[in-house]
C-alpha positions in Angstrom: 4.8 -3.7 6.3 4.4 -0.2 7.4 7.8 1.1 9.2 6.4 5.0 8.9 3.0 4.1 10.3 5.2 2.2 13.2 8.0 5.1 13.9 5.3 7.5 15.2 3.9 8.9 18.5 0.3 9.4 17.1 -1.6 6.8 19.4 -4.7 6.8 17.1 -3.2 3.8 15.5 -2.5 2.8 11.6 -5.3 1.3 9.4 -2.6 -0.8 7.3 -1.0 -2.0 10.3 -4.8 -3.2 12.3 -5.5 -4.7 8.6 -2.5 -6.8 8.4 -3.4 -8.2 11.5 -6.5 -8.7 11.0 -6.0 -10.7 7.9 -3.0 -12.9 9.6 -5.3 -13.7 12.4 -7.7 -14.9 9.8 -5.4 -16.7 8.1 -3.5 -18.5 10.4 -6.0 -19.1 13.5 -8.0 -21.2 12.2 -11.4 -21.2 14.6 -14.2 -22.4 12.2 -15.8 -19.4 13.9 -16.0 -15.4 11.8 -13.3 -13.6 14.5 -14.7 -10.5 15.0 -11.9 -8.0 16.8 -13.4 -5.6 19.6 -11.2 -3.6 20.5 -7.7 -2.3 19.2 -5.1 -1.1 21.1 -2.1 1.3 20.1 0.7 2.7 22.3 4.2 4.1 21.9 6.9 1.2 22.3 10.1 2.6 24.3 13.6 1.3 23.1 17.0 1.1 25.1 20.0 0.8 23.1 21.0 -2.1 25.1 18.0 -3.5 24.9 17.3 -4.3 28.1 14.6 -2.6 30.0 15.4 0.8 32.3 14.4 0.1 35.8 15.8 3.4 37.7 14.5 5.6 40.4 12.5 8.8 39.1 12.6 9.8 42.8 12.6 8.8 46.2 9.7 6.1 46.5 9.1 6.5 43.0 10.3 3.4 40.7 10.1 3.8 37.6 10.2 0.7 34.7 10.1 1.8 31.4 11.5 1.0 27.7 10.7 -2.9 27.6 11.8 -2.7 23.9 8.5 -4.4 22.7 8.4 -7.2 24.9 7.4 -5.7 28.7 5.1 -8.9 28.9 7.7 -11.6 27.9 10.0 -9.9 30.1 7.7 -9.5 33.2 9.0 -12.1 35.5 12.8 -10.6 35.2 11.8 -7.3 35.8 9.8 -8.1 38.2 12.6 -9.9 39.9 15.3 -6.9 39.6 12.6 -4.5 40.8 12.3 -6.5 44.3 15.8 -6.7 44.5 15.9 -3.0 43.3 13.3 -1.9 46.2 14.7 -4.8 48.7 18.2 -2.7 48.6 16.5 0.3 49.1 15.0 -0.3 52.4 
């Protein structure tokens, strides 16, 4: 769709990219309603080349969770999980 507009730390976001969306979410949820979008949201996506999520101390105290590879909300539960056991070991 727009791999240039993606590969970018500008946060303002890419017109193409919010207009795709915009048209698959008319196309394909069907509400019998106009969708009118609100808000849009943009952000810089972190990558491992494991592709598993870095969970590592920054300091003392200071845990830090980072690089979810595009899916930090699918993947909540298991971080979540190796961050008690993470902070657990710690004590």
């Amino acid at each position: 769709m727009d791999i240039e507009g993606e590969q970018t730390t500008n946060l303002v976001g890419s017109d193409k990219i919010r207009n795709h969306l915009a048209q698959f979410l008319a196309t394909y949820i069907d509400t019998n309603q106009p969708i009118e979008i609100e808000q849009y949201w943009s952000g810089i996506m972190g990558f491992t080349p494991n592709k598993e999520p870095l969970c590592t101390w920054a300091e003392p105290n200071v845990l830090a969770v980072i690089a979810c590879n595009g899916m930090g909300v699918a993947l909540t539960p298991i971080v979540a999980e190796k961050v008690a056991a993470m902070v657990l070991a710690n004590d």
